[in-house]
VOGU-3710 file (C-alpha; in Angstrom, 3 decimals, decimal comma):
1> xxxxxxxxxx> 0,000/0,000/0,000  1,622/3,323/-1,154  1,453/6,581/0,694  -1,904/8,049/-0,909  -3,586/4,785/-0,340  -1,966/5,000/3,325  -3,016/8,445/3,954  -5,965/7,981/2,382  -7,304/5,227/4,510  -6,469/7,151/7,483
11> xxxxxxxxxx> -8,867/9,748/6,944  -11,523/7,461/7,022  -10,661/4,637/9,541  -8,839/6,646/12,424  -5,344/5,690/12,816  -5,322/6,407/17,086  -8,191/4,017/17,252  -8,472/2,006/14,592  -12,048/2,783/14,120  -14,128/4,594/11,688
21> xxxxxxxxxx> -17,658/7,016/11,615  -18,760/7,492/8,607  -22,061/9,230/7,997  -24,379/8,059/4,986  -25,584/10,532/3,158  -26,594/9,364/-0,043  -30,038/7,826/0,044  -31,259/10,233/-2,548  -29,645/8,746/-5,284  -32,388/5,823/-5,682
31> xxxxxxxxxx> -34,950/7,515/-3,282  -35,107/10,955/-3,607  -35,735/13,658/-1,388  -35,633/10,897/1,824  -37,568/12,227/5,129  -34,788/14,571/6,760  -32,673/14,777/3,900  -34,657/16,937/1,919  -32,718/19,585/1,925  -29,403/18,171/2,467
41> xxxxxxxxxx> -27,195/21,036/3,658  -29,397/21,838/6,471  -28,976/17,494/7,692  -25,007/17,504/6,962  -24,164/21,155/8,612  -24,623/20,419/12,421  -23,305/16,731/11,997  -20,023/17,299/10,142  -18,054/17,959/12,492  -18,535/14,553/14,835
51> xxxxxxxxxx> -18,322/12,243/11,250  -14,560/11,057/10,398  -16,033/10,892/6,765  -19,346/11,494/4,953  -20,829/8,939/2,493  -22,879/10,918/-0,245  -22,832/11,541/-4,247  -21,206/14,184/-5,800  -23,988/16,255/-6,704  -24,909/16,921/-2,779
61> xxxxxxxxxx> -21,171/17,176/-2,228  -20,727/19,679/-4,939  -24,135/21,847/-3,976  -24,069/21,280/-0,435  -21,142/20,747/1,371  -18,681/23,727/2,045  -15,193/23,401/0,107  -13,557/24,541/3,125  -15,249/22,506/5,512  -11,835/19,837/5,557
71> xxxxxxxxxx> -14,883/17,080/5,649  -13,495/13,690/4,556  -15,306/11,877/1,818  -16,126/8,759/0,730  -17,746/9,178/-2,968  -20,986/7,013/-4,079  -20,098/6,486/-7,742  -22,639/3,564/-8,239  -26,436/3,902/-9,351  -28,705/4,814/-11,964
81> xxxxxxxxxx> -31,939/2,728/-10,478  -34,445/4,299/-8,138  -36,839/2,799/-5,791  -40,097/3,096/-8,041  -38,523/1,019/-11,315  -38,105/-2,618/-12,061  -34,967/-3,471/-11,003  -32,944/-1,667/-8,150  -30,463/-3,932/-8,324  -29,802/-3,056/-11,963
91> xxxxxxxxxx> -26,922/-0,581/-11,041  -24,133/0,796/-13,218  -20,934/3,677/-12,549  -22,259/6,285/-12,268  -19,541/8,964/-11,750  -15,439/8,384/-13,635  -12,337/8,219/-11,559  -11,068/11,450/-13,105  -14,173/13,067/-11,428  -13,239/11,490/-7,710
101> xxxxxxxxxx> -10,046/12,755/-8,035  -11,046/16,199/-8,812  -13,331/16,170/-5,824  -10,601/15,155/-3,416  -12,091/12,232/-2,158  -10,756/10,092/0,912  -12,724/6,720/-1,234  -15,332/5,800/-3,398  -18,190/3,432/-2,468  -19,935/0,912/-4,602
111> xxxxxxxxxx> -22,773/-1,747/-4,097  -22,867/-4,941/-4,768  -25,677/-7,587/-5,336  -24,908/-11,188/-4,629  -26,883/-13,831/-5,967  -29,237/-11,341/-8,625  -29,085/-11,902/-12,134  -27,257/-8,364/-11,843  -24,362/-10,204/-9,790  -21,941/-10,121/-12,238
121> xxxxxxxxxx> -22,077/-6,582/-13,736  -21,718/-5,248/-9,633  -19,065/-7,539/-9,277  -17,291/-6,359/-12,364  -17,977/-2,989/-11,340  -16,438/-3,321/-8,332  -13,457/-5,087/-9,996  -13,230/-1,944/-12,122  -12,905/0,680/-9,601  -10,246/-1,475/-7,617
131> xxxxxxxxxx> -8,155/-1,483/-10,352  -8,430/2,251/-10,768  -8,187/2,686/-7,154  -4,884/1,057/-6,442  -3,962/3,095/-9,656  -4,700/6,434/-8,314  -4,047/5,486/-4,755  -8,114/5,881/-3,923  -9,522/3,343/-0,979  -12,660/1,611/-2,595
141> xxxxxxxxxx> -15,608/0,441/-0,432  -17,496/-2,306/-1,592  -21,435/-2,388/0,023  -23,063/-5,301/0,081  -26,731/-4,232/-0,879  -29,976/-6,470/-0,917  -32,075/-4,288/-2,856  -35,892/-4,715/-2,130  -35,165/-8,494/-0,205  -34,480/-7,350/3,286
151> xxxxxxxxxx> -34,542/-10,734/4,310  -31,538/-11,814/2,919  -29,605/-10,289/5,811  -28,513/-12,978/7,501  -24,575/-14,447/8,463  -24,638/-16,881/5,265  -25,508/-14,640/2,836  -23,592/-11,344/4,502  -20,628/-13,575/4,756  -20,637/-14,629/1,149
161> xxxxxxxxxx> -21,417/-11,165/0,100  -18,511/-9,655/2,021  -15,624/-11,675/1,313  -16,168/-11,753/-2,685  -15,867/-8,030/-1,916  -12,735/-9,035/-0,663  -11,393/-11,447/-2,657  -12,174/-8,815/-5,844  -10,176/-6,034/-3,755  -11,973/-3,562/-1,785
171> xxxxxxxxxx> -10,165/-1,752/1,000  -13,245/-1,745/3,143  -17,073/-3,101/2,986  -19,960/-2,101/4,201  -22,654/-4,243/5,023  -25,901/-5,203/7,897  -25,189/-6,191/11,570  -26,766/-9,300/11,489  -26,758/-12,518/14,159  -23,473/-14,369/14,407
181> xxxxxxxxxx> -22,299/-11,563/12,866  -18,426/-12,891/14,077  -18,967/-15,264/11,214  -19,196/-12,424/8,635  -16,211/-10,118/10,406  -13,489/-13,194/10,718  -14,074/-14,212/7,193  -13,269/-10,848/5,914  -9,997/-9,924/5,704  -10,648/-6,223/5,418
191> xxxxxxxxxx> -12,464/-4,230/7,870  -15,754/-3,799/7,712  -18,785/-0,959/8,901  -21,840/-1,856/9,348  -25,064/0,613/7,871  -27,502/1,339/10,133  -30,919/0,111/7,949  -33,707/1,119/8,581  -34,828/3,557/11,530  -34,547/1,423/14,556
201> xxxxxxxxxx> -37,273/2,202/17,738  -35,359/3,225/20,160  -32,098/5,049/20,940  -31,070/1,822/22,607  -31,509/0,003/20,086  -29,051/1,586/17,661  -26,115/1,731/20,684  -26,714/-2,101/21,337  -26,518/-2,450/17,496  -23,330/-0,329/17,195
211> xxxxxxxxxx> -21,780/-1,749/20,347  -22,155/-5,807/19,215  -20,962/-4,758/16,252  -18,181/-3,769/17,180  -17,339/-6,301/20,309  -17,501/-8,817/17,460  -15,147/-7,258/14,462  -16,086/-4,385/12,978  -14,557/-1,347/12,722  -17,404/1,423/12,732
221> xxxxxxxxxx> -20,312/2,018/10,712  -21,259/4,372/8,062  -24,792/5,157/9,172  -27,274/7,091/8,026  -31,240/7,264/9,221  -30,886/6,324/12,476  -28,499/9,216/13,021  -30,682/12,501/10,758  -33,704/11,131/11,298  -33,716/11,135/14,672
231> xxxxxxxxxx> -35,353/13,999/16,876  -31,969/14,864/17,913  -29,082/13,673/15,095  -26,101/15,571/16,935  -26,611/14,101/20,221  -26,993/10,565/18,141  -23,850/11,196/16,379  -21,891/11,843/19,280  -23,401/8,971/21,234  -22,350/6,758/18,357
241> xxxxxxxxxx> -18,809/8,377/18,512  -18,572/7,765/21,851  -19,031/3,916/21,180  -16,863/3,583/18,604  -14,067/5,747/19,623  -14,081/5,666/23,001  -15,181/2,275/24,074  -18,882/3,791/26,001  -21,148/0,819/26,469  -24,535/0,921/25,172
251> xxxxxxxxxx> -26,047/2,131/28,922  -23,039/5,132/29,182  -23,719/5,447/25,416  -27,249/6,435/26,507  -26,998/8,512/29,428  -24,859/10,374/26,817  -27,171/11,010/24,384  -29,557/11,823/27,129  -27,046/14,437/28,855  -26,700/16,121/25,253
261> xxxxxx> -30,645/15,710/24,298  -31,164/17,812/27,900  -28,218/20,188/27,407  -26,057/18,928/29,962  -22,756/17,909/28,502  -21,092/20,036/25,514
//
């Protein structure tokens, strides 16, 4: 690994901890203007500063995140499905190297969809960008997406998903926090964040999530919903931060957020 790749990589998985927060930010390019994220630069503005990097396509970058903000980005360069048509699996590159570069990026993020009769154009895809990657010196992150069939999130399939990743070259992968999720982590043998799905109920819920992820091999998670769409996304973020970063438990991760939420802690 040269020294772009090196320093690279180090803006997005912290090299003091070993750990990585990366905040999602590009749901709009299959769904639209998502709840919260509607108008993007008032979401990303109050969280920037607690994300290590921020996941998002370059049209929100470009219009909506300041140049001199020194935010860290991971580039979504895959798409050109939404939610409404046939096949949201059906993804293609969406955005060139030369354009990543341009942008400054810390990586670039593509997803991948095991076992669809799209499998092998992802895959190639992915294959693609690695090889332009460790040309440029660009991290890639490979996301293991399930499209429409939610259910496929379990440790088999996750597993599979994530080391084919692997095997084809990604730096990092993203995928779901699943049972056994060990299985999926050790088989990997680059680190992996988990997303954050779906809304989850409770605060609790998402700092139980984070935390077993982590106790059992990831390295962070690039989240998204369960962060802006909450009631309050900056005392979520930090909360989050606090797991990762600084070891808090789900209960001290809590009594965080709730400290924050009341204005009690900075």
């Amino acid at each position: 690994m040269d020294w772009g790749m090196k320093n690279r990589m180090s803006r997005i998985i912290q090299p003091d901890t070993g750990r990585a927060v990366m905040l999602a930010l590009d749901h709009g390019y299959f769904l639209g203007p998502t709840h919260k994220l509607e108008v993007p630069k008032e979401t990303i503005d109050p969280l920037l500063p607690y994300a290590d990097t921020i996941m998002l396509t370059r049209g929100v970058l470009r219009n909506c995140v300041d140049p001199g903000s020194g935010a860290n980005v991971v580039l979504r360069v895959s798409g050109g499905t939404s939610i409404v048509g046939p096949h949201l699996e059906n993804e293609g590159i969406t955005t060139s190297f030369e354009e990543a570069i341009k942008l400054n990026v810390a990586g670039v993020g593509i997803s991948v969809f095991v076992g669809t009769e799209y499998e092998r154009q992802t895959l190639l895809g992915l294959s693609e960008l690695v090889n332009q990657g460790e040309k440029y010196g660009i991290p890639v992150l490979g996301i293991t997406a399930v499209g429409k069939e939610l259910e496929k999130r379990d440790d088999r399939y996750l597993a599979l998903s994530c080391r084919i990743c692997a095997e084809l070259g990604a730096h990092i992968v993203k995928t779901y926090y699943c049972e056994n999720f060990e299985k999926v982590t050790t088989s990997c043998p680059v680190p992996i964040v988990i997303a954050g799905g779906p809304k989850l109920e409770t605060e609790l819920d998402v700092f139980n999530m984070t935390y077993d992820a982590i106790e059992q091999g990831a390295v962070g998670v690039d989240m998204g919903r369960n962060i802006w769409q909450h009631e309050y996304p900056v005392a979520m973020i930090k909360a989050i931060r606090g797991i990762v970063h600084e070891n808090l438990k789900p209960k001290e991760a809590n009594e965080l957020y709730n400290e924050i939420k009341q204005g009690k802690a900075a």
